[in-house]
C-alpha distance (Angstrom), angle and dihedral (degrees) to the residues before:
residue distance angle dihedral
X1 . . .
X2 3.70 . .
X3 4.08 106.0 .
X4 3.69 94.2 -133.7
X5 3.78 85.9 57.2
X6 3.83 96.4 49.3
X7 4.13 80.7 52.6
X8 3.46 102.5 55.3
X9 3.94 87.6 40.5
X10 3.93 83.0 61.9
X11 3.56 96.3 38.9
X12 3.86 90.2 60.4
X13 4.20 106.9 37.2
X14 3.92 106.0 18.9
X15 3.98 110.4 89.1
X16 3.09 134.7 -128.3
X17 3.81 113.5 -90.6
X18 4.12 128.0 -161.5
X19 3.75 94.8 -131.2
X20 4.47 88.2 -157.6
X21 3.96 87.0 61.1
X22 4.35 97.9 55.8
X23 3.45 116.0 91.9
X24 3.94 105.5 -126.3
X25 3.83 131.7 -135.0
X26 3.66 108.3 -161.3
X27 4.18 101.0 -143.1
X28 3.63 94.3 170.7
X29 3.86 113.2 80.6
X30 3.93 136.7 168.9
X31 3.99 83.3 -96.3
X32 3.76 88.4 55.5
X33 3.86 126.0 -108.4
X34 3.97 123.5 -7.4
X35 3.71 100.2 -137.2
X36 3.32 97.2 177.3
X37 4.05 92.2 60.4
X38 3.96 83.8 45.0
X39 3.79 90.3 53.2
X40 4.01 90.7 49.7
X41 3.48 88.8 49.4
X42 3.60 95.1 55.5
X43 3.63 98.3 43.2
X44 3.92 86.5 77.8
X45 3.92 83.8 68.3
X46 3.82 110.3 100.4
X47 4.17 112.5 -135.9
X48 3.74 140.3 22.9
X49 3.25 96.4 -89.8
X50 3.73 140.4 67.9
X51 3.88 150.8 -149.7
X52 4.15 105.6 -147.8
X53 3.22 126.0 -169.7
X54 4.00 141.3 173.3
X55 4.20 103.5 149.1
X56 3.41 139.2 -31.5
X57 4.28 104.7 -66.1
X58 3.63 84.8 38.4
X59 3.72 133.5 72.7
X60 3.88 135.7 67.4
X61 3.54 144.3 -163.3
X62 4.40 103.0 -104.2
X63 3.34 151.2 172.6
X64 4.08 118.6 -105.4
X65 3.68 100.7 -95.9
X66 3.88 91.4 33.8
X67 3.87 88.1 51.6
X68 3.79 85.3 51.0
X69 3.48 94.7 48.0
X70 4.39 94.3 52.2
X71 3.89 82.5 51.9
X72 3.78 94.3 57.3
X73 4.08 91.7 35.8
X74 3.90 96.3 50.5
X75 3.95 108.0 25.2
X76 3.28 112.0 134.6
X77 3.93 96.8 33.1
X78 3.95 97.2 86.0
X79 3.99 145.9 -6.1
X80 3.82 87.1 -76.5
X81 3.85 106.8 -147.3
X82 3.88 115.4 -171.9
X83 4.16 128.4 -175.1
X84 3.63 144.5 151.2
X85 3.74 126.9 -94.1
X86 3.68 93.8 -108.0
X87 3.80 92.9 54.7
X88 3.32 88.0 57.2
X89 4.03 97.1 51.5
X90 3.87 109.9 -126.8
């Protein structure tokens, strides 16, 4: 899916969040990123399938590992933002 598309799909159904409230898990680490802890984060998501999402030219519509894989390729480039299709409503 086109990233532009994937942004304006965010833009219009994900809400707003007050970043000082989350509780953080740091994934990123001076021995480079903990997939594992990224996996177990992800396997809260419901579905195959998800909405990614780090800025506007960059996000996409992906399978589970693939989605896993963007995370670990562009952390650190963006607030990356990542749902299932049915959170999103389409």
């Amino acid at each position: 899916m086109n990233s532009r598309r994937v942004h304006a799909i965010f833009n219009k159904t994900y809400p707003s969040i007050d970043l000082s409230g989350c509780e953080w898990k740091h994934v990123y680490s001076k021995d480079g990123i903990q997939r594992e802890l990224l996996r177990q984060l992800m396997s809260g998501l419901p579905g195959d399938d998800y909405f990614v999402h780090a800025h506007r030219k960059l996000g996409n519509f992906l399978p589970k590992q693939s989605a896993l894989d963007f995370v670990v390729e562009h952390i650190g480039k963006g607030t990356i933002r990542i749902t299932d299709r049915a959170f999103m409503r389409l």
